[in-house]
C-alpha positions, 0 to 999 in steps of 0.5 A, a space after each residue: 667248510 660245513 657250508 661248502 659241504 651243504 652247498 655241494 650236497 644241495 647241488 647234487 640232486 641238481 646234477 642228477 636230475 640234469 643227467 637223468 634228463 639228458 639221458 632221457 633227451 638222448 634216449 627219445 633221439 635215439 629211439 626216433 633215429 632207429 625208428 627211421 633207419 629200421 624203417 629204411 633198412 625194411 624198406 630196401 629189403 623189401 624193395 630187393 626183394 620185389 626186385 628179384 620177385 620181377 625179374 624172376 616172373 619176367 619169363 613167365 609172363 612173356 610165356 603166359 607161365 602162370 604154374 612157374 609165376 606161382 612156384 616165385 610167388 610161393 618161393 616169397 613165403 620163407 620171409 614171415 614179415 611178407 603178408 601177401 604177394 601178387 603178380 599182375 599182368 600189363 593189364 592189372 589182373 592177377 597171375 599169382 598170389 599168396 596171402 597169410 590168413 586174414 589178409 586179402 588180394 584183389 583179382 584188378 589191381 590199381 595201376 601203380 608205377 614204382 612204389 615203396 609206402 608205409 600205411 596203416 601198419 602195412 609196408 607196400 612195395 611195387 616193381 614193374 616187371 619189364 623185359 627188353 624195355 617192354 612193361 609185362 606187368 607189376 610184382 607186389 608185396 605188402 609186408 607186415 610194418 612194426 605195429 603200434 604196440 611194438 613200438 611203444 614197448 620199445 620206446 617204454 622199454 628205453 624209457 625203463 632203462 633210462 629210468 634205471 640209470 637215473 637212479 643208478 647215478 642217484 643211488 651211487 651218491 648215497 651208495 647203498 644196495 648197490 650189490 643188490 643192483 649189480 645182481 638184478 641187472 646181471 640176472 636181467 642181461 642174463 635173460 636178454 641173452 637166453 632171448 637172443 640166443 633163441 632169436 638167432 636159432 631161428 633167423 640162422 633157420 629163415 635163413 637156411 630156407 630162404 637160401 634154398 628157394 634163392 639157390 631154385 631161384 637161380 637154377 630157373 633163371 638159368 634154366 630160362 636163358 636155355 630155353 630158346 636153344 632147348 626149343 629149337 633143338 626140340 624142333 629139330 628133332 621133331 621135324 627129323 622123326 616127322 618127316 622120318 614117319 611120313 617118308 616110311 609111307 612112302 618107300 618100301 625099299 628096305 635100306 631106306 626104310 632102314 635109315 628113315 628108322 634109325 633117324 627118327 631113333 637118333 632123334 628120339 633119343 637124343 631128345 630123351 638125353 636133352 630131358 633127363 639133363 634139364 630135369 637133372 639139372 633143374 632138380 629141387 633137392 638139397 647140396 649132396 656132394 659127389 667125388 668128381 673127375 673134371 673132365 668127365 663132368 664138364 665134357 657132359 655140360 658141353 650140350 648145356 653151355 652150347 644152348 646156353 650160348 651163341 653161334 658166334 661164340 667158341 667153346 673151347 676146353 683144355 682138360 687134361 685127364 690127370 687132373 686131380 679129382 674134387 668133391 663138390 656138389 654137381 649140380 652147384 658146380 654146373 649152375 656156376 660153369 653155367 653163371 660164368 659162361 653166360 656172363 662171358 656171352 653177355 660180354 661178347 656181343 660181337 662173338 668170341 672165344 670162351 676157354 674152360 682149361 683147369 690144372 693142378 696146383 700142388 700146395 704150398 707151404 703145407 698148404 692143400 693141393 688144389 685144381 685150378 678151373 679157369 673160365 676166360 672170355 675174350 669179351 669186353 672186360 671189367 674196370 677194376 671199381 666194378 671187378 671188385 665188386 663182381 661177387 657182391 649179391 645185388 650188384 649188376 651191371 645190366 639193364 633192369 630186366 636182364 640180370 639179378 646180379 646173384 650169378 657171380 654171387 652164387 659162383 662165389 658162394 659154391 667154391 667157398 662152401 667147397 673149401 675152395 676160393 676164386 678170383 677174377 682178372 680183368 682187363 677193359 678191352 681183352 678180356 676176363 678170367 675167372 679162376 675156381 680153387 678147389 681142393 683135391 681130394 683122394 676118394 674114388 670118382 662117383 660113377 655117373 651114367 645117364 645113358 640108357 641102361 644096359 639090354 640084352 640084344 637078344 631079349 626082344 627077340 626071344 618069345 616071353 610069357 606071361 599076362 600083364 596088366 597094363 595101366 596107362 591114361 594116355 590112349 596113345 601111349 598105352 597103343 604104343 606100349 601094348 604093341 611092343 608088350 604083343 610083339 615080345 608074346 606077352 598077353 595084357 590088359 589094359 587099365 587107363 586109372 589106378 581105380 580101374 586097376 584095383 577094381 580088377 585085382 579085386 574081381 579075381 583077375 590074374 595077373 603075373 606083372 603089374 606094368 604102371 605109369 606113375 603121373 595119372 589123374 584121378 585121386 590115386 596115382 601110380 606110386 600109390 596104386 604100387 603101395 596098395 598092391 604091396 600091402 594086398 600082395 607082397 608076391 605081386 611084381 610091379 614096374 613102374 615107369 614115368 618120365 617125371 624125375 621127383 615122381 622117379 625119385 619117389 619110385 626109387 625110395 619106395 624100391 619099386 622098379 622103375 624103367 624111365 620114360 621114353 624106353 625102347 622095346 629092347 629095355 622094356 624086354 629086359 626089365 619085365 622078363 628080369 623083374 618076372 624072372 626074380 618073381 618066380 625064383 623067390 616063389 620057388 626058394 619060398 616053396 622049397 
């Protein structure tokens, strides 16, 4: 028996170093197996990624857009793993780029076709960037690969571990410390814990700012399949108020000249409500939900999708107006109307009939009231493989160049962050519906104006007083203005820079009204002129105007007046004489 014993105990440190050794065997082959899957998986990433940095810029190369090539290329920057972007034209000179410090972008790049490699601790990735079949140029990334010194820690890191087993399974045969052990490894779980808590507060916050420049994304995208329907309304118009002026010089019948006038103002002004739809449309502004009333806003989005779509194609909508009211974000649920109705077109060729028709749907089993919005086409239809997989990112059916596949992605993710869900019915041959479920809520309707704001009709008529500094770059503009500020009897001066106009309030000049543009050259713009007048002279009124919407937004922050451009005589009257009528009643509730 003693001899079986020691036997038995000489084996042991046999079996423990045969187990430790093939701890450490399974340790290297598991670190080389992650080494390569993280390798692949950074390298997919970063390909679909240069994907959608090349489909985004095929607009702007086609246009020569090299502002809107930076806002892609800059959009890029939320992931902390890219070093530098580039955008290249068909003859391989630089568009737009972006690099971290320390790294740099040649101006002439070497011709490349498609291409993901891992050198010298860079990933590099490129994508031709193609439109209609038609090679525009390349996108490119270089990303930062897993440095060397990383890597061995990990590698050590798993050496270390696999160290400490090995002992574990000497330590157990003897068994001696082992709660002093089981201590240490819980204290050091402990701390792995507290690391990885921190690491996923911070990849939730890379991922909210890389959701926010995909959401920019996908509005610019949509934004680009309206721009030929944008353009040639615009031309339209244009060649209504063109042809409007050169005819009022050649009559002087006054029903003629009558009608030439209210021409060229329905064109003016239907060209003011096309720009304040795409700029509202297109704002960079985070998710605020409204309180919406259906018919009211779809009917309103009815301009948008006709732009968006064909003559070929019907747009026919059914909204009954007691449907229940929802409360979503506006511009969310326009982009997804959008998504869904270009894609219906894409699915019509040859024409068709695209139906928007929504109804309450009362809950069931104490489940939540819902308005059901369908959106049906009657185009080419889906298979079920491919129906299944419609609101996966990524996923398209198109040719390369023609879609991202983040549409329907994007639609999906709207209703849920809604509290609604969705589903898709398709049939190859006949059709597709998609139907949005979402919830009903009881709170009033948010009240939505984008017409003109309300004038007074005598207000032009009637003489006004008063001296005004006008400040306004633009030659021709400043003319036009200070001839409807003449004719309603004012006086003005006129200042073409921000400079210009301080340097006269400083001289002494008196003035009863400061009338500025916002968007100027020079190192002070309109905003900023209206803040140094404020601090010189609380008294002083000022009324700010721009047709820009962020530099609109900024006016209405800092609770400056603001009359948005273009405006009519009838508005600009009535926005002076109530801004310099509220003026004087506070000097004389001040004076007593």
């Amino acid at each position: 028996m003693k001899l079986i014993a020691r036997f038995r105990h000489s084996r042991f440190p046999l079996l423990a170093l045969g187990s430790l050794l093939l701890l450490l065997v399974a340790g290297v082959a598991i670190g080389v197996l992650s080494e390569r899957a993280i390798k692949n998986q950074m390298a997919r990433e970063a390909g679909a990624q240069a994907d959608l940095l090349a489909s985004a810029v095929s607009g702007a190369l086609a246009f020569d857009d090299r502002a809107a090539a930076q806002d892609y290329v800059d959009a890029v920057q939320v992931n902390p793993n890219v070093l530098a972007a580039a955008v290249y034209d068909e003859n391989n000179h630089i568009v737009a780029s972006f690099a971290r410090p320390g790294e740099t972008i040649p101006p002439v790049a070497t011709p490349r076709g498609r291409t993901t490699r891992f050198e010298a601790g860079r990933l590099y990735v490129v994508r031709p960037v193609q439109e209609a079949g038609q090679t525009l140029g390349t996108a490119r990334l270089r990303l930062l690969d897993t440095p060397a010194s990383q890597r061995f820690s990990r590698y050590a890191g798993l050496m270390l571990v696999l160290g400490l087993a090995g002992l574990v399974v000497i330590v157990l045969a003897v068994a001696q410390g082992a709660l002093r052990r089981a201590n240490r490894e819980l204290a050091n779980r402990a701390e792995i814990l507290v690391e990885t808590n921190d690491l996923l507060h911070q990849q939730m916050t890379e991922r909210e700012k890389a959701e926010q420049a995909l959401r920019q994304s996908q509005k610019m995208e949509a934004i680009g399949r309206l721009t030929g329907g944008i353009a040639h309304d615009f031309n339209n118009l244009l060649m209504v108020a063109s042809s409007g002026v050169e005819l009022l010089d050649r009559t002087t019948d006054p029903a003629r000249r009558k009608a030439l006038t209210d021409g060229v103002r329905q064109a003016v002004e239907r060209g003011a409500v096309l720009t304040r739809q795409m700029l509202a449309f297109s704002r960079r502004a985070p998710l605020k939900t409204e309180v919406l009333h259906l018919p009211t806003r779809i009917e309103g989005l009815r301009f948008l999708l006709d732009r968006a779509l064909r003559e070929d194609i019907e747009v026919v909508l059914d909204l009954p107006a007691d449907l229940w009211r929802i409360e979503a974000d506006p511009g969310e649920l326009e982009l997804a109307l959008l998504n869904l109705a270009v894609n219906a077109r894409d699915a019509m060729p040859n024409g068709g009939r695209i139906i928007l028709s929504a109804h309450n749907a009362p809950g069931e089993d104490d489940g939540p009231d819902m308005v059901c919005l369908r959106v049906a086409d009657t185009g080419t239809g889906m298979s079920e493989a491919v129906a299944s997989r419609v609101f996966e990112p990524f996923f398209t059916t198109k040719e390369v160049g023609r879609g991202t596949g983040l549409g329907l992605s994007q639609v999906y993710g709207f209703v849920r962050s809604s509290g609604g869900d969705i589903s898709v019915e398709s049939t190859e041959g006949v059709g597709t519906t998609f139907t949005l479920y979402l919830p009903r809520t009881d709170k009033p309707a948010t009240v939505v104006d984008l017409s003109p704001a309300a004038v007074d009709p005598d207000r032009s008529t009637r003489k006004a007083e008063g001296r005004l500094l006008l400040v306004e770059d633009d030659d021709a503009v400043a003319s036009g203005v200070g001839h409807m500020v003449r004719d309603l009897g004012y006086t003005y001066v006129r200042a073409a820079q921000a400079a210009d106009a301080l340097r006269l309030l400083e001289q002494g000049e008196r003035f009863d009204l400061v009338f500025s543009d916002m968007v100027m050259p020079g190192d002070m713009d309109g905003l900023a002129l209206a803040k140094a007048i404020r601090e010189r002279d609380p008294d002083m009124p000022v009324v700010l105007t721009t047709g820009f919407s962020e530099a609109a937004a900024a006016a209405t922050t800092e609770r400056f007046r603001l009359l948005p451009k273009p405006y009519g005589i009838d508005a600009l009257a009535t926005v002076l004489g109530e801004t310099l009528a509220e003026a004087r009643d506070r000097v004389r509730a001040e004076t007593g």
